[in-house]
VEXGU-491426 format. One record per residue (C-alpha): x, y, z. Coordinates in pm, 1 decimal, m for minus. Layout:
<nodes>
X | Y | Z $
...
</nodes>
This chain:
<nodes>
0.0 | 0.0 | 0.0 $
119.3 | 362.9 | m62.3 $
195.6 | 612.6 | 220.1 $
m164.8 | 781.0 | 87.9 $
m309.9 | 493.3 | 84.8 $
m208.4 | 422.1 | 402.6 $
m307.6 | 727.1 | 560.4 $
m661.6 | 705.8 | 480.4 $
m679.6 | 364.9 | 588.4 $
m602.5 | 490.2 | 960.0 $
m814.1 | 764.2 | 919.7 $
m1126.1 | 573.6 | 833.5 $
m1046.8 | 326.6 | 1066.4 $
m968.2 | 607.3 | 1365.2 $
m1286.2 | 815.8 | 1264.7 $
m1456.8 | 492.7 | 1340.5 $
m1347.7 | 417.2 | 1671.5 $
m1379.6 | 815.9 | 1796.5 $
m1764.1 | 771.2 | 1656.3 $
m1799.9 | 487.5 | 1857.3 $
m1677.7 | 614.6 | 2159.2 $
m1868.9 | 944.0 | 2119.8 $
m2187.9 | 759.0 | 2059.2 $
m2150.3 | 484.6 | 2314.2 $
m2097.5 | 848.0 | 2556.6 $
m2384.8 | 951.2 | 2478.5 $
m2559.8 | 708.5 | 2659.9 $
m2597.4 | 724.6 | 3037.9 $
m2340.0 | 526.1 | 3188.3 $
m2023.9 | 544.8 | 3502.7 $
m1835.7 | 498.4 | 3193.3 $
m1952.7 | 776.3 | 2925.5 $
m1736.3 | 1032.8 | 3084.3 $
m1412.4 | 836.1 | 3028.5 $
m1521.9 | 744.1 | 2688.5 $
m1614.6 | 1086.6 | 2561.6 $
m1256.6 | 1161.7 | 2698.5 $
m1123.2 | 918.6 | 2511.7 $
m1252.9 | 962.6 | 2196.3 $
m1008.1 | 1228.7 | 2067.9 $
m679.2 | 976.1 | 2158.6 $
m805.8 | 794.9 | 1769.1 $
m772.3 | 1111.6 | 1643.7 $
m430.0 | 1236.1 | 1771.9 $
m320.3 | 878.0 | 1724.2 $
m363.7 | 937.8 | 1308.7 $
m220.3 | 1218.3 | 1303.4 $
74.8 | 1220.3 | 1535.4 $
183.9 | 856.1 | 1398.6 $
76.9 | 917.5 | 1018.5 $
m25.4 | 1221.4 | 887.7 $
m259.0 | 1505.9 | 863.6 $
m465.5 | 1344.1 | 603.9 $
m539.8 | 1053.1 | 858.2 $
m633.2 | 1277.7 | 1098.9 $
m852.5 | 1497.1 | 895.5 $
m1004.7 | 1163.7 | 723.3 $
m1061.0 | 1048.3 | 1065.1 $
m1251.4 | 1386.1 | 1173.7 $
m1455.3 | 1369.3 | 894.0 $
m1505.3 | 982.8 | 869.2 $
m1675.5 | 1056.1 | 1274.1 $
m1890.1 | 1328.3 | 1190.4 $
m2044.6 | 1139.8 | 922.2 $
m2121.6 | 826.5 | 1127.6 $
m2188.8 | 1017.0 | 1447.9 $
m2444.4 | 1235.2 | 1211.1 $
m2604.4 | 906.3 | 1087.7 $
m2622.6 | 769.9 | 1422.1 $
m2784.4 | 1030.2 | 1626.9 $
m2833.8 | 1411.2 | 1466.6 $
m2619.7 | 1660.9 | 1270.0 $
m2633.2 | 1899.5 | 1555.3 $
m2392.6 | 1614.6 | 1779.6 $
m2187.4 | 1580.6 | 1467.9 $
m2093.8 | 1915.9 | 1467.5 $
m2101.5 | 1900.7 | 1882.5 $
m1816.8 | 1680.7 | 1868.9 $
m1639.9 | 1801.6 | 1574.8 $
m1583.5 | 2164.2 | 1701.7 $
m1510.5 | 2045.6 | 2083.8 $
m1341.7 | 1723.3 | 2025.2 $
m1221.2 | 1614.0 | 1681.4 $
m1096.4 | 1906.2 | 1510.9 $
m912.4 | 2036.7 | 1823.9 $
m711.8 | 1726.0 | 1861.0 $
m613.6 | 1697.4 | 1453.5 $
m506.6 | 2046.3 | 1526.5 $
m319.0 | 1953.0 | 1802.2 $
m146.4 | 1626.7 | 1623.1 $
m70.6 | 1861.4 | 1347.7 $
122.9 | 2126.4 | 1565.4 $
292.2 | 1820.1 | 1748.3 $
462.8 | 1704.9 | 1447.3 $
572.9 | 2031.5 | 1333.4 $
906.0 | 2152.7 | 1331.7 $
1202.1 | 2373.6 | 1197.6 $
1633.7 | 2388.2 | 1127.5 $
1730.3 | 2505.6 | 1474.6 $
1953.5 | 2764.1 | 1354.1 $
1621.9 | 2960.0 | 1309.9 $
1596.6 | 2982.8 | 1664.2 $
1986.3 | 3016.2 | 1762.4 $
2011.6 | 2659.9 | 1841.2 $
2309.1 | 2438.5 | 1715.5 $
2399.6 | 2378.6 | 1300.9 $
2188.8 | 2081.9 | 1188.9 $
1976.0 | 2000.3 | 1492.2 $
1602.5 | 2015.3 | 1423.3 $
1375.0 | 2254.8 | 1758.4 $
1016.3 | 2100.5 | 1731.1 $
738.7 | 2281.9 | 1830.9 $
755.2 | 2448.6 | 2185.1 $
536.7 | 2207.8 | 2394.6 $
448.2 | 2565.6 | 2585.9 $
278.0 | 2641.4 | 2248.1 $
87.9 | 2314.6 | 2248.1 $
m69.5 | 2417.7 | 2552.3 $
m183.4 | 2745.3 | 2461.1 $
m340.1 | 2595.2 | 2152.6 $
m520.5 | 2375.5 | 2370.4 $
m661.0 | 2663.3 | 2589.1 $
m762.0 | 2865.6 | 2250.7 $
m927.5 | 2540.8 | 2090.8 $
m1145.5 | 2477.9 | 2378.6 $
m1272.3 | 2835.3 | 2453.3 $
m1337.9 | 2906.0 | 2033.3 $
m1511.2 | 2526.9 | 2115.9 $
m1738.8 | 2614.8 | 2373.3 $
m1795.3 | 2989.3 | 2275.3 $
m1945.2 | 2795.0 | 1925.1 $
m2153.8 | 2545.1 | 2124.5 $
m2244.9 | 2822.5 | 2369.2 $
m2388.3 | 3066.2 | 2109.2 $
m2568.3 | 2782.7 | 1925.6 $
m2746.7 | 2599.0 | 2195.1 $
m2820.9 | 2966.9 | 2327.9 $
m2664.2 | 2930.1 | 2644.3 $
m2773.3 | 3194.7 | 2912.8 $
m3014.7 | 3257.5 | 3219.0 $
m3328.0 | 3022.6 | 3057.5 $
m3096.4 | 2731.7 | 3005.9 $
m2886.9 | 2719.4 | 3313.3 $
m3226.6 | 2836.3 | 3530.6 $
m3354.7 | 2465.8 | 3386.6 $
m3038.4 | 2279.5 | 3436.9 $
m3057.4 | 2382.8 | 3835.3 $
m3410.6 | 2250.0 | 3847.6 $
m3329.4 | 1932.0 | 3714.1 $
m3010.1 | 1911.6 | 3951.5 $
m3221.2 | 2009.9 | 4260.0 $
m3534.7 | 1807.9 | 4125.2 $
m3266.8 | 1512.1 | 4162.4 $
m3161.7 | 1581.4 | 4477.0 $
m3516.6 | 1571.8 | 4626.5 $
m3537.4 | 1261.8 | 4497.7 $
m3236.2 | 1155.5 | 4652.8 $
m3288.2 | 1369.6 | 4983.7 $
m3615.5 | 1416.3 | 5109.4 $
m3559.6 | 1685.1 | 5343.8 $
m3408.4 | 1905.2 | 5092.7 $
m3590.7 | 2185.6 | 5014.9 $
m3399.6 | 2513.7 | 4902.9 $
m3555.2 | 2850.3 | 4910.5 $
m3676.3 | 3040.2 | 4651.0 $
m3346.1 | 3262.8 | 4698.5 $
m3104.7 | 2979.4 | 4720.2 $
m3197.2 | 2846.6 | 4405.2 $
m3196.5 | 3226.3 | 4230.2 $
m2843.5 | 3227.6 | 4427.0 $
m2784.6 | 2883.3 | 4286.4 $
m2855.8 | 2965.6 | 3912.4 $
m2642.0 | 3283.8 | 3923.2 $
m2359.3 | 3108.5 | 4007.7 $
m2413.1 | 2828.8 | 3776.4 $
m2464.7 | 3087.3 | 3512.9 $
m2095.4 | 3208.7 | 3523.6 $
m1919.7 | 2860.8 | 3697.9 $
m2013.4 | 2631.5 | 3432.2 $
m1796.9 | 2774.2 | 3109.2 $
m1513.3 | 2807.4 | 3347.3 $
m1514.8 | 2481.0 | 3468.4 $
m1615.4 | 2298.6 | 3175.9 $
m1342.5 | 2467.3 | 3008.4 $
m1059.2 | 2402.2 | 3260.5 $
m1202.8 | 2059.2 | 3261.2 $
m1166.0 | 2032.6 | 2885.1 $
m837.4 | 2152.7 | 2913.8 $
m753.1 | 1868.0 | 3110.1 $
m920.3 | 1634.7 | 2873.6 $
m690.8 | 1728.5 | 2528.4 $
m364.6 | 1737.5 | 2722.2 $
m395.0 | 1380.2 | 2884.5 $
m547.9 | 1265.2 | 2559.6 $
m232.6 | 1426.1 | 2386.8 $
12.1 | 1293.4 | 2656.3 $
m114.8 | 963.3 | 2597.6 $
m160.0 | 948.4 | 2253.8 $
263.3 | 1066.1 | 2236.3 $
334.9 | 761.1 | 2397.0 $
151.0 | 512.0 | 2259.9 $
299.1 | 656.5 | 1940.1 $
617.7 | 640.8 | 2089.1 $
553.3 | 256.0 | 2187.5 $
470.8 | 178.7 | 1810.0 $
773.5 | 312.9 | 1689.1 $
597.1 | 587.7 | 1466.2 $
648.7 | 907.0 | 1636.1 $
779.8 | 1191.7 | 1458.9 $
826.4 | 1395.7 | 1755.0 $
1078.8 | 1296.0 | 2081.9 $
952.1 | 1306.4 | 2368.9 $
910.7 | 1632.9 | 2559.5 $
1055.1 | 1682.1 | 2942.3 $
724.1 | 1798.9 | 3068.7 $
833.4 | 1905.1 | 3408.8 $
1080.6 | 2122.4 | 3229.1 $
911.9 | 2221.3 | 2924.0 $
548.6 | 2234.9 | 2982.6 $
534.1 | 2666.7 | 3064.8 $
233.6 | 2874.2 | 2945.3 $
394.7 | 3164.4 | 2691.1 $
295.8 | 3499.3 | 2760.9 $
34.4 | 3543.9 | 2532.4 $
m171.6 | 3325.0 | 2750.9 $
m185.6 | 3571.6 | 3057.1 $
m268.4 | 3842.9 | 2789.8 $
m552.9 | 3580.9 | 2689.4 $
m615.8 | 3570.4 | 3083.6 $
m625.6 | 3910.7 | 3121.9 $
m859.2 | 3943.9 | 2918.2 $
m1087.5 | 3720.6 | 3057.7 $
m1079.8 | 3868.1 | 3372.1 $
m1171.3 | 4210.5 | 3224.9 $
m1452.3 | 4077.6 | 2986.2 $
m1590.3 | 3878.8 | 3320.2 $
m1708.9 | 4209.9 | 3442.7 $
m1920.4 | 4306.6 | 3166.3 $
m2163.0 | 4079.6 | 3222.2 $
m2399.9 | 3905.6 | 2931.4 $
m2227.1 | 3721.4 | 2657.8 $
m1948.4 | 3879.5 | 2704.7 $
m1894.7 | 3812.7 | 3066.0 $
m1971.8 | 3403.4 | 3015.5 $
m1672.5 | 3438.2 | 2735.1 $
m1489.3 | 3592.0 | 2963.7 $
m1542.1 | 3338.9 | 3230.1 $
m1442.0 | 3053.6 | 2964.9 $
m1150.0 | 3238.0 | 2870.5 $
m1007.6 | 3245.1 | 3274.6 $
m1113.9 | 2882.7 | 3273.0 $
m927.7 | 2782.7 | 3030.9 $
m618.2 | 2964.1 | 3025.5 $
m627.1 | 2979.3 | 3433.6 $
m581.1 | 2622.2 | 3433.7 $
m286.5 | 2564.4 | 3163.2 $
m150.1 | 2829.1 | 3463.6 $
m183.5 | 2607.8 | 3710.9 $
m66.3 | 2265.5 | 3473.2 $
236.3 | 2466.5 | 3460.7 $
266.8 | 2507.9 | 3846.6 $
240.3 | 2161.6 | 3892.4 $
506.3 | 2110.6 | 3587.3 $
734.0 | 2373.6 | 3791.2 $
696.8 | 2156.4 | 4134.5 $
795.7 | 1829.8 | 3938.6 $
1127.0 | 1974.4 | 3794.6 $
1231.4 | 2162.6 | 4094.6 $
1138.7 | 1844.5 | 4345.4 $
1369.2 | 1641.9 | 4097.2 $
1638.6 | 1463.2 | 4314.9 $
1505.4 | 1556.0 | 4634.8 $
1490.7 | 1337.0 | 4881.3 $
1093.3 | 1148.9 | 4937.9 $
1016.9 | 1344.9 | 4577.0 $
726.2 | 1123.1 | 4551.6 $
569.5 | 1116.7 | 4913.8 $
578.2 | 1510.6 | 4833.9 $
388.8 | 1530.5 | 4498.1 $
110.8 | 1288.8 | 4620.4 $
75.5 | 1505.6 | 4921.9 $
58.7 | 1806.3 | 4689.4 $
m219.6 | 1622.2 | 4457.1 $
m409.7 | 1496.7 | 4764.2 $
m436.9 | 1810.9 | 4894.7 $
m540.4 | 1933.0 | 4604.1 $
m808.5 | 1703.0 | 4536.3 $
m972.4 | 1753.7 | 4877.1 $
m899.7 | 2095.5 | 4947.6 $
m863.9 | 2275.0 | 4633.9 $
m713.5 | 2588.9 | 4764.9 $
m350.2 | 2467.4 | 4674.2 $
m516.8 | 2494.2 | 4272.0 $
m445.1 | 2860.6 | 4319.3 $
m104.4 | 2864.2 | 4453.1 $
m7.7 | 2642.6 | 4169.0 $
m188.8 | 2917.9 | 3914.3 $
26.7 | 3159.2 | 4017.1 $
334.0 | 2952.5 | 4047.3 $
298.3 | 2910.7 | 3692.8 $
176.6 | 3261.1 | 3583.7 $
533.6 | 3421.0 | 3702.9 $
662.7 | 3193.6 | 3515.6 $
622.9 | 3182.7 | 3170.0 $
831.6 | 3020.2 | 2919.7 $
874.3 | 2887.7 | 2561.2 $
1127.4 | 2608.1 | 2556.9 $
1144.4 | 2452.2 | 2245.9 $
1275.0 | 2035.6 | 2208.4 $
1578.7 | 2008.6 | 2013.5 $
1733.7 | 1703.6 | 1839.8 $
1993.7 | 1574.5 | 1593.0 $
1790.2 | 1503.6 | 1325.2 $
1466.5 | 1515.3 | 1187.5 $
1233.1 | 1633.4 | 938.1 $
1314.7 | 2008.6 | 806.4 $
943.0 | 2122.7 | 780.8 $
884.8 | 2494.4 | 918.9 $
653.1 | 2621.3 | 1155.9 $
</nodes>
């Protein structure tokens, strides 16, 4: 078979198994969360260890069976917040340039800052949910229903709960602005495991076109993401549309902040004596008290960096 040949051979086949995994999500399940998380490693698989024509046949091979299977309107769903972000992300992964460009040694080959990878991430979920936002006209009406259903599940759950007519107005406010930023720093999460995973099963198969990054070293937000913060921040205060992109914006970017503290406490633990007793404490106490989330954001918003992999040899395609 020929390289193109090839290609779209993965691609079908990868487009297949993301549908699948999107579809079998959309049923209720303990599982459909992992599995709608998982659904964009088929995609950054194609692309990372083939091409870009995998990974676009893939994205395009999904939305046609996930169309077929349930309605257009999921197609597109998933193509916006899942499928075309992580082609785009495979493609940037396998890009890179003579290091000369950049100052680096005569013949070695810098790949595509990993920092830069990130920040991609951040924009491709917020343009992601801004979309879906705007078309499933996301506002007061919307969220006002979603916190009746929650609390009309709780009831069922908990008898004795009955909230006040100005808890649940308190309730829907909050929703109102929480949900884009969470969803998005969740999101966030989502791609960059999915792309940390995909690189090295990749890497397993022999295919990868890219060497692996040193993460605790290399993964830094660049400084156009606080600008992108920043931002957020100020749009939060207008309120209306505006404000809920605003709130998706801190979301997103605020977290790829705080990935980067936790990046920062891995390379400057390294060699330390009980190193690992230390980071589990860290992600414990993150996980039940949240607060050290924050110092972590700012441990990695005074520290912003674009550190680009370098190696001997490798393809000579340009950014």
């Amino acid at each position: 078979m020929t390289q193109q040949s090839t290609s779209l051979l993965v691609g079908l086949l990868a487009g297949v198994s993301a549908a699948l995994l999107l579809v079998s999500a959309g049923s209720p399940s303990s599982l459909s969360f992992i599995l709608f998380a998982a659904a964009a490693l088929p995609i950054m698989i194609a692309g990372l260890g083939w091409s870009n024509l995998a990974s676009i046949v893939a994205v395009f091979s999904a939305m046609a069976i996930i169309g077929l299977a349930t309605t257009p309107q999921a197609a597109l769903v998933s193509a916006v917040t899942t499928l075309m972000p992580a082609a785009w992300i495979a493609h940037l992964s396998n890009l890179a340039r003579p290091a000369e460009e950049i100052g680096g040694p005569e013949g070695a080959v810098a790949w595509y800052p990993l920092s830069d990878i990130l920040l991609n991430i951040a924009a491709c979920v917020c343009v992601g949910l801004v979309a879906i936002g705007l078309a499933m006209g996301y506002g007061k009406e919307f969220v006002g229903e979603l916190v009746e259903v929650f609390v009309a599940t709780l009831r069922d759950s908990n008898a004795d709960y009955q909230p006040s007519a100005e808890s649940l107005t308190e309730m829907k406010a909050f929703f109102l602005f929480a949900l884009p930023a969470i969803q998005a720093a969740i999101w966030v999460l989502i791609l960059l495991a999915g792309w940390y995973a995909a690189s090295a099963i990749v890497r397993l198969s022999g295919r990868s076109k890219r060497p692996k990054d040193d993460l605790p070293s290399q993964l830094r937000m660049p400084r156009m993401g606080a600008i992108a913060l920043a931002a957020g921040v100020l749009m939060s205060f207008a309120g209306g549309g505006i404000g809920l992109i605003g709130w998706t914006l801190i979301g997103a970017f605020g977290i790829s902040f705080a990935v980067a503290g936790y990046a920062i406490a891995h390379h400057r633990t390294r060699g330390k004596p009980a190193r690992g007793l230390l980071l589990w404490t860290i992600y414990l106490a993150t996980v039940i008290f949240t607060v050290p989330l924050f110092f972590f954001f700012f441990l990695g918003l005074f520290d912003t960096a674009r550190a680009a992999t370098v190696t001997g040899s490798g393809p000579n395609s340009k950014r």
